[in-house]
Each structure stands twice: as C-alpha cells, then as structure tokens.
VEXDREN-2710 file (C-alpha; in Angstrom, 1 decimal):
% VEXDREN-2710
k/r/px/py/pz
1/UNK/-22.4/65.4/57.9
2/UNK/-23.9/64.9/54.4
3/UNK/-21.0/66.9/52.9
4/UNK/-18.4/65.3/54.6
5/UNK/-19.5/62.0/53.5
6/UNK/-19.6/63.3/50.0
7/UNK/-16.2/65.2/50.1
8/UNK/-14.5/61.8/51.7
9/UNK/-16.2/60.1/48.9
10/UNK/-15.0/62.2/46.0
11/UNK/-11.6/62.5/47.6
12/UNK/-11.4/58.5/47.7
13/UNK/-13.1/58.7/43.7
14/UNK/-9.9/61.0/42.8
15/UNK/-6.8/58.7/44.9
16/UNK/-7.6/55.8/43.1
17/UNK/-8.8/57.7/39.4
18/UNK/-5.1/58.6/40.2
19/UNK/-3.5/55.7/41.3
20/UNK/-4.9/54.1/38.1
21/UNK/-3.6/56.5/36.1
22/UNK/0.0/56.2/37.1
23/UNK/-0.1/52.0/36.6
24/UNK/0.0/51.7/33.1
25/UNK/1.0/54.2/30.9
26/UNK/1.0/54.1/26.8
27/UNK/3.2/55.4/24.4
28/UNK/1.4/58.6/21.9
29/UNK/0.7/55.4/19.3
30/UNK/-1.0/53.3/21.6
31/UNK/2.1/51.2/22.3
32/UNK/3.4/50.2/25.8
33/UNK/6.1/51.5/27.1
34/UNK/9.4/49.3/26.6
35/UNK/10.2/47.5/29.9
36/UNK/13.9/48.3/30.8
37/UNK/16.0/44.6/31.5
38/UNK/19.0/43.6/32.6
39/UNK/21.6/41.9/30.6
40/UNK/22.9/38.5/30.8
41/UNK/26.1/38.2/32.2
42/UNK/29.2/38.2/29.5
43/UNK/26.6/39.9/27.1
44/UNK/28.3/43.0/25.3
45/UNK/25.7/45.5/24.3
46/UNK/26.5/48.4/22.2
47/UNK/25.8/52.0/23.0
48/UNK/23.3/52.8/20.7
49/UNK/25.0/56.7/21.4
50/UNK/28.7/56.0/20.0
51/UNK/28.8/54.4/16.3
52/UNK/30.0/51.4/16.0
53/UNK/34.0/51.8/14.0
54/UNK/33.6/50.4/10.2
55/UNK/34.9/46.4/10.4
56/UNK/37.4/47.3/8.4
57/UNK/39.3/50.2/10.7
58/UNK/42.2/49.8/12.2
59/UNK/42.5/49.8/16.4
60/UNK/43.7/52.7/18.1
61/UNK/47.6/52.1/19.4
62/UNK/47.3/51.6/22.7
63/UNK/50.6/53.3/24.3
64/UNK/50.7/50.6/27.2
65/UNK/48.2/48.2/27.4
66/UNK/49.3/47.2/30.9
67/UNK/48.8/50.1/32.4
68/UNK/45.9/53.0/32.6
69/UNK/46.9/56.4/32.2
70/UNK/46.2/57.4/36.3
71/UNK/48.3/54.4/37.0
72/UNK/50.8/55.3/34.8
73/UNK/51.9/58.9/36.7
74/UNK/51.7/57.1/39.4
75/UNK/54.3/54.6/38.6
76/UNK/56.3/57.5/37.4
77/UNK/56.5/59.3/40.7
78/UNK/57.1/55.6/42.8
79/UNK/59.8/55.3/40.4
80/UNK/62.0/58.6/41.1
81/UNK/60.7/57.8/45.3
82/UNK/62.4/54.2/44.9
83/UNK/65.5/56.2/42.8
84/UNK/66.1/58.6/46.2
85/UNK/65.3/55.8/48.9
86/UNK/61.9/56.3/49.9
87/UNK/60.9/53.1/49.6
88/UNK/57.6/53.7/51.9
89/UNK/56.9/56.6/49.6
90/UNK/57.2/54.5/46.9
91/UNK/54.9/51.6/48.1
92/UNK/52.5/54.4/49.0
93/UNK/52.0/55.1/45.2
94/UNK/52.3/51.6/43.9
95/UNK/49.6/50.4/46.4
96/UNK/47.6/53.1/45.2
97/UNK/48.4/52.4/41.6
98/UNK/47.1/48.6/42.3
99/UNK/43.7/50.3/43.6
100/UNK/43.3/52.0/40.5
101/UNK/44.2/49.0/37.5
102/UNK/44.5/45.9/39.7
103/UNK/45.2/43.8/36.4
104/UNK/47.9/45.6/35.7
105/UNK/51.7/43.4/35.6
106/UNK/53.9/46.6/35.9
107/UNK/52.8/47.8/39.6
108/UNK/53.0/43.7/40.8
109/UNK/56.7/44.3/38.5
110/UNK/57.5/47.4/40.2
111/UNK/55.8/46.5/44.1
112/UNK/58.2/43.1/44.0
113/UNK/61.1/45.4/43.2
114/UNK/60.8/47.7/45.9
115/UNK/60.0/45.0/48.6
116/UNK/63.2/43.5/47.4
117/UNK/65.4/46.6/47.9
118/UNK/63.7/46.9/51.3
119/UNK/64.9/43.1/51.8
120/UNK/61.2/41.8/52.4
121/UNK/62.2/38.7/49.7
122/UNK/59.0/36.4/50.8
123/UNK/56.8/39.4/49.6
124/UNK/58.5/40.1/46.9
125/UNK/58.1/36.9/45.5
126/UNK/54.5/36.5/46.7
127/UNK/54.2/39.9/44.7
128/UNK/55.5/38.9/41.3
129/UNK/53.9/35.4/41.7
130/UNK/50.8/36.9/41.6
131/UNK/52.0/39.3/38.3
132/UNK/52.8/36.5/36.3
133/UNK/48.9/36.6/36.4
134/UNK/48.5/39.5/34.2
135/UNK/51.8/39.7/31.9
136/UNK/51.2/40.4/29.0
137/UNK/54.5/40.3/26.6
138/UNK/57.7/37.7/27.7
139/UNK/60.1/40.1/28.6
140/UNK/57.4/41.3/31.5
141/UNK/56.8/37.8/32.1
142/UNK/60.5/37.0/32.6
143/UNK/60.8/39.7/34.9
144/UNK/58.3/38.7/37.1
145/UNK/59.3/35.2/37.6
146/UNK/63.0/36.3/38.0
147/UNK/62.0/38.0/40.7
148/UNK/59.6/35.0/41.8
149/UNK/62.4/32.4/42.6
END
C-alpha cells in the first residue's frame, strides 16, 4: 500500500514536471519564442523566402491579364465546341472556366455569346451585364455591353 501511494505520487510529480515543461518554452538565448499573428485585412506582407524585384525593374508581360493560364485552354477548347455546334459542350467548359478565374471578362464575353447562339437572349445579357464588371481594355468593354442591350 506504501508503494503504491508513493508510485501514484511520483507519477503525479512527473505529469505536471511535464505539463510545465511543455507551457513555456525559450529560445537557446533566453528569448521567447515569437508568437505567430494574423494579419490585418488588406495588409500585404512579403515573403521573406522570394526577394523582393529592385524598384527599378521592369514587370513581367503578362500575355492576358484577363485570363489565367487553366482558363485559357479552356476557353480554347469551348471555342472550337461553339465552332462545331456543341453549344452544351461549350458551356460545359466556360462554366468550368468561371470556377477557375471568376474575375475574368473573356468567359462572361464568351458564356453571353454562346447563350446567344443558343437563343437564350435574357441570359445572355444578364451574362455580359455582369462582365462589364471585370473589363479590362474598351474594345472588351464594348463587346460586352453590345451584347448587353
């Protein structure tokens, strides 16, 4: 009985000796840890992994800014669908195009143009209304509200 007592004792001693241990813990120089926080909304914060480009360097050429390059093969193959009739096939790919870059003007450009071949005007309109959102140059922006009236 005396060395159970002692053994629940001990085993007590060591869970919280442990439990102690794994509360605070200090950096080699006798520094705490850094505490990890989140960022305020809108803040940018720079990966501290990639450099930062010299202020003086040129951007990259983006090759269409409207679209991302997995919505861009996919607007390729809705395009030659639309071309052979398969307007569902078509609408298949641009809806999944949408999924993928949602801000993009080209698949509302290119969804509005197939509803209209398929005759569904009120969509297409509603469709290139909502484009108008994200044009970004006036020959996009003409499109879409051509196809808006």
């Amino acid at each position: 009985m005396q060395m159970t007592l002692m053994f629940k004792r001990s085993l007590l001693l060591g869970l919280a000796l442990g439990l102690a241990g794994c509360s605070v813990y200090t950096m080699p120089g006798g520094e705490r840890a850094p505490v990890e926080t989140r960022p305020v909304p809108g803040e940018v914060i720079p990966d501290p992994r990639e450099p930062a480009p010299p202020p003086s360097a040129p951007l990259p050429p983006a090759t269409d800014p409207g679209v991302t390059s997995a919505a861009a093969g996919l607007l390729d193959k809705a395009q030659a669908a639309s071309a052979q009739g398969d307007y569902e096939q078509a609408l298949a790919l641009l809806e999944r195009a949408q999924r993928i870059d949602p801000n993009s003007a080209q698949v509302y450009l290119r969804l509005a143009r197939v509803y209209a071949a398929q005759g569904q005007t009120e969509k297409a309109r509603d469709t290139a209304s909502r484009g108008t959102l994200y044009c970004r140059d006036e020959r996009e922006c003409a499109s879409l509200r051509a196809l808006a009236r």
